[in-house]
N, C-alpha and C positions, 0 to 999 in steps of 0.2 A: 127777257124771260128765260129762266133756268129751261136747259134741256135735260130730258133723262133717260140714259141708253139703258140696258139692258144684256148681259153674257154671261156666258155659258162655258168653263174650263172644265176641258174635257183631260184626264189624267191617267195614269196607267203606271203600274208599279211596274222597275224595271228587272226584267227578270233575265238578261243577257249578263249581269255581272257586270257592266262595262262599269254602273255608276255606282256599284256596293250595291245596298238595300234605298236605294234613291228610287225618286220616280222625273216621272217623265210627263211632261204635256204639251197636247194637239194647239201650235198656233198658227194662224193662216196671214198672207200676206198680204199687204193689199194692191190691190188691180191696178191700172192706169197709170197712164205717162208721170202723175209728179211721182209716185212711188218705184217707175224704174228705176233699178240700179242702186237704188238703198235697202239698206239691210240690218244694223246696228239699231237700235231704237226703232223698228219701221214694221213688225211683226206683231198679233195682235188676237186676242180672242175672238171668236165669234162674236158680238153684239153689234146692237144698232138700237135704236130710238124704241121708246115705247109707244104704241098708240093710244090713243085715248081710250080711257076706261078698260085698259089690255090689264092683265095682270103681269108682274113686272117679271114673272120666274116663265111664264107661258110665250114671256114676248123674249126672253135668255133662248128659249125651247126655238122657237121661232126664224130667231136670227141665225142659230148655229146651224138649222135645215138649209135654208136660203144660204146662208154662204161655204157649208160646205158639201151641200146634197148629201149629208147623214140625217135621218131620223134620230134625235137622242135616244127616244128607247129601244133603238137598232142595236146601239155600240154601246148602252150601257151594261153595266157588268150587275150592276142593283137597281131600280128606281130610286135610290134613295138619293138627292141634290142637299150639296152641303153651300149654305150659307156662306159668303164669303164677306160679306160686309158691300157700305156704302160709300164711294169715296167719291169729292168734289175737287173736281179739275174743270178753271176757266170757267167757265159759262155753262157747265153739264155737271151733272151727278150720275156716275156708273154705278151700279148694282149689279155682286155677280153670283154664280152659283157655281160649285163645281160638281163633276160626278166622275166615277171614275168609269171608265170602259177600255174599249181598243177601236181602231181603224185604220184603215191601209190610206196614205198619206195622197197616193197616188191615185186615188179614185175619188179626189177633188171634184165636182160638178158645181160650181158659184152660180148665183145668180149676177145678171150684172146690170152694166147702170148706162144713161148716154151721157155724155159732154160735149160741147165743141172741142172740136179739134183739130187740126191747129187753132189756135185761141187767137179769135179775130178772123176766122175761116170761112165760119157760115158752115161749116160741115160738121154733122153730129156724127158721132163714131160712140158704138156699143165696146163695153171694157167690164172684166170679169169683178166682181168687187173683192175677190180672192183668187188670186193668180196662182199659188202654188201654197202647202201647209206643209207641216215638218213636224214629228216628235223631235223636243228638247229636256235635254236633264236639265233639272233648275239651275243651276250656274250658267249655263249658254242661255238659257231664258229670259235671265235677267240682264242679258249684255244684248238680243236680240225686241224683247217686247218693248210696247212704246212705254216710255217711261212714268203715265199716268197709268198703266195697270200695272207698276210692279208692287203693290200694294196686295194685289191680289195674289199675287206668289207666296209672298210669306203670310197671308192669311191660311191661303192654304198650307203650308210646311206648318204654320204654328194649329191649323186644326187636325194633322193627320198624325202629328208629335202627341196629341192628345188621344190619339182614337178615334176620334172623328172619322168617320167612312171606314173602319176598318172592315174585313171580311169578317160573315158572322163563323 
């Protein structure tokens, strides 16, 4: 059976001059022993699964609370959520949204999760499901996110080329 996650790319025009008139976005890493220590491909939006009968922008809304203890309409700059399309990787369908806002990177609060561990242990151990987040300009983005949401990068670059989400 298809799964269907759910996120939420959080963005922010870069106003330091480092990246020109480029922007910038919040992705979070994720928790737990298989993802220490990798970094390349291993970085990742907010999302997770939908629940049944959830609405799939409410369940984007949702997962980006739970994994980075921001409220979206804390940090956003509009309510307005830009469509970013649907894309199928493996056995899942992601859906995502963006909006733009701001947030301090370090004021991360995840929700987390248990596993065994050591594996074959018998000992469950609690693990952050996002261990640290970082603003990236799109080019480090795209050498950083997992490689089934780079789809969502240039959906975004090709909706803000358009207007899309601009300041009124």
């Amino acid at each position: 059976m298809m799964k269907h996650s759910a996120g939420l790319l959080l963005y922010r025009r870069d106003k330091t001059g480092r990246h020109g008139a480029g922007i910038e976005v919040l992705l979070v890493h994720p928790g737990g022993p298989f993802w220490a220590g990798k970094d390349a491909h291993a970085w990742s939006m907010p999302k997770g699964e939908i629940d049944p009968d959830e609405d799939a922008l409410a369940a984007a809304q949702r997962e980006f609370a739970e994994e980075t203890g921001f409220a979206p309409a804390e940090v956003a700059a509009s309510g307005a959520a830009i469509a970013l399309g649907r894309y199928k990787h493996g056995q899942k369908i992601i859906q995502a949204w963006a909006i733009e806002g701001d947030c301090d990177p370090a004021r991360l609060r995840s929700n987390s999760f248990s596993m065994e561990w050591p594996p074959r242990s018998g000992q469950m151990r609690d693990f952050p499901e996002a261990d640290r987040a970082a603003w990236f300009d799109l080019a480090t983005a795209r050498r950083r996110i997992h490689k089934n949401q780079l789809p969502f990068l240039d959906a975004l670059e090709a909706c803000l080329a358009r207007g899309a989400g601009a300041p009124d």
